[in-house]
N, C-alpha and C positions, 0 to 999 in steps of 0.2 A: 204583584204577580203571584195567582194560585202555584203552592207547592205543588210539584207530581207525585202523587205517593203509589204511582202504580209500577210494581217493582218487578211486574211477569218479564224482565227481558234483563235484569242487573243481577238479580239473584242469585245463587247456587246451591243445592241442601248439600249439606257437610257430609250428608250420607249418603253418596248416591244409590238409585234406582236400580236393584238388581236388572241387568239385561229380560231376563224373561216378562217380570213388569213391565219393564220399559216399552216390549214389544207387545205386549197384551195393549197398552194402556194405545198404541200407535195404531195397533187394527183394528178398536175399536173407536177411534177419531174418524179413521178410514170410512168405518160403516157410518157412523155417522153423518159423514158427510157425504155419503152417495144416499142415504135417507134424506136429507137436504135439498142435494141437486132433483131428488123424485119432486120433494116437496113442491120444489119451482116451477118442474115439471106439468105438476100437478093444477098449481095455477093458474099457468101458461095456458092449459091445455081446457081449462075454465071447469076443472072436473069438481064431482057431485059434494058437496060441504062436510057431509057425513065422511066420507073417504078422507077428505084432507084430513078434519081431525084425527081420523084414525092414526093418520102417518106424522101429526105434530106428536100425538101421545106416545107412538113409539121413539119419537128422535127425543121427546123429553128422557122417557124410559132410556135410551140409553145416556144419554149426558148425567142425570142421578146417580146410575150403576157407574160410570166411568169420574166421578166425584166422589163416590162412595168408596172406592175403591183408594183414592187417592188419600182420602180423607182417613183410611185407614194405613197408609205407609206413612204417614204424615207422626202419624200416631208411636208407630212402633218405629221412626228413626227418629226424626226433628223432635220430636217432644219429651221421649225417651232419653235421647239423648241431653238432652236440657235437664230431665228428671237426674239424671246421673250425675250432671256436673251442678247439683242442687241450687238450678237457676232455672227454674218451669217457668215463671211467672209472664217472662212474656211470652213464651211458646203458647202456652194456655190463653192468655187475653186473647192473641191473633189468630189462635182460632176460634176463639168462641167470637167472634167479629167475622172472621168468616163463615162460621154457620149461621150467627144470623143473616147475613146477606143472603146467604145459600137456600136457606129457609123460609126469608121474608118472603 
């Protein structure tokens, strides 16, 4: 039996997520996913092809921004803090494993 290595629900970061982040990072999930429900919308309602992409390339545009974003507190606590206790090495592998995924 394949191991789970998917840890989005076990995890915890040792630093948590200023409050204002927190909420930033929740209303823009939010938008997103009322860009989504449009997108469904959108197919449902059997609208013009040009449009839909329109509305895929904004809901990419925000999921990049809202991983960009991440990808930056990621940086300045998780990894930092690793830097500090002079043990980066895996911080750094798991993300550069997650940019390439992010990126591929």
């Amino acid at each position: 039996m394949a191991k789970n290595t998917n840890h989005a629900h076990s995890r915890h970061k040792n630093t948590p997520r200023r409050d204002s982040l927190n909420a930033d990072l929740l209303t823009r999930l939010s938008r997103a996913e009322g860009q989504l429900r449009g997108l469904q919308k959108m197919i449902g309602e059997r609208a013009y092809c040009i449009d839909v992409l329109q509305q895929v390339s904004a809901v990419r545009r925000a999921l990049d921004k809202l991983a960009l974003i991440l990808i930056r507190d990621h940086l300045e606590t998780c990894v930092s803090d690793a830097m500090a206790e002079r043990k980066p090495g895996d911080k750094v592998r798991e993300l550069i494993d997650t940019l390439d995924r992010f990126l591929a």
